[in-house]
C-alpha positions in Angstrom: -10.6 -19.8 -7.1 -11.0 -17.5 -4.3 -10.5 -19.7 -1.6 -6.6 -20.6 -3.1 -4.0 -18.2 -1.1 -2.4 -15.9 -3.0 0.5 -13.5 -2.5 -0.1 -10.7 -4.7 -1.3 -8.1 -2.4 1.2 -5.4 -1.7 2.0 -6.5 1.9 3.0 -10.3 0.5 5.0 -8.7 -2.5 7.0 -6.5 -0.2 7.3 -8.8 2.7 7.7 -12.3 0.3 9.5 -11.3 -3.0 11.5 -8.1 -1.8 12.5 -10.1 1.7 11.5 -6.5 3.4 10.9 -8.1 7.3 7.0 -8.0 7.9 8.0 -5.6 11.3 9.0 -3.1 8.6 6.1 -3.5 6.4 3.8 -2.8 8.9 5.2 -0.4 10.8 5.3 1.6 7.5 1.6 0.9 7.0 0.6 2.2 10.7 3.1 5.3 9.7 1.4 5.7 6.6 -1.9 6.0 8.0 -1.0 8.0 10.5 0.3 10.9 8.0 -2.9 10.1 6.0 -5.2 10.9 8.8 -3.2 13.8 10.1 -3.7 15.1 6.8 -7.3 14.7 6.9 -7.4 16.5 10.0 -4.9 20.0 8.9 -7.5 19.5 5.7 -10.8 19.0 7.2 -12.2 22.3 5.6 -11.3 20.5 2.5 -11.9 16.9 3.6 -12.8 15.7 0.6 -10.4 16.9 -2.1 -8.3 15.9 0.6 -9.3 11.8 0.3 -9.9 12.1 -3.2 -5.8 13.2 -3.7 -4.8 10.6 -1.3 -6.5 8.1 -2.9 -5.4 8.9 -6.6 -1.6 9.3 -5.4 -1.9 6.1 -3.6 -3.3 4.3 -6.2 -0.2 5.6 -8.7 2.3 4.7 -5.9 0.4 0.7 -5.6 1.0 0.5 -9.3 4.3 1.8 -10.1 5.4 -0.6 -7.0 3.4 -3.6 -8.4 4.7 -3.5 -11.5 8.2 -3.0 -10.1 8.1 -5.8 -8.0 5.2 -8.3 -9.2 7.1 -10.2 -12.3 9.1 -11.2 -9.1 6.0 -13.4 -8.0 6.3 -17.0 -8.6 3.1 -18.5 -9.9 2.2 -21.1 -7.8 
């Protein structure tokens, strides 16, 4: 059902099952994409090799720490 909640978005599975404090999360998100778009702009002559790496390392990094942390997620 896509109207039930669910927590198994990064953001809930760092905040919720790893008790990080939502402050943290975030403020690592805002860091994040502020190295991700200072990147884009040292890289611009290569803008799209660029996004293309950041999006394949980010994608490796979302599931090595899902499946780290997701059998911690309760079904409800």
């Amino acid at each position: 059902n896509i109207f039930a909640p669910h927590r198994k978005h990064l953001f809930q599975l760092l905040a919720n099952e790893k008790k990080i404090p939502q402050l943290v999360v975030s403020s690592g998100y805002a860091l994040l994409q502020l190295v991700i778009f200072g990147g884009l702009l040292i890289f611009k002559n290569y803008s799209y090799i660029y996004l293309v790496s950041v999006v394949v390392l980010l994608s490796i990094v979302y599931i090595y720490v899902k499946r780290k942390i997701f059998h911690l997620h309760k079904k409800q």
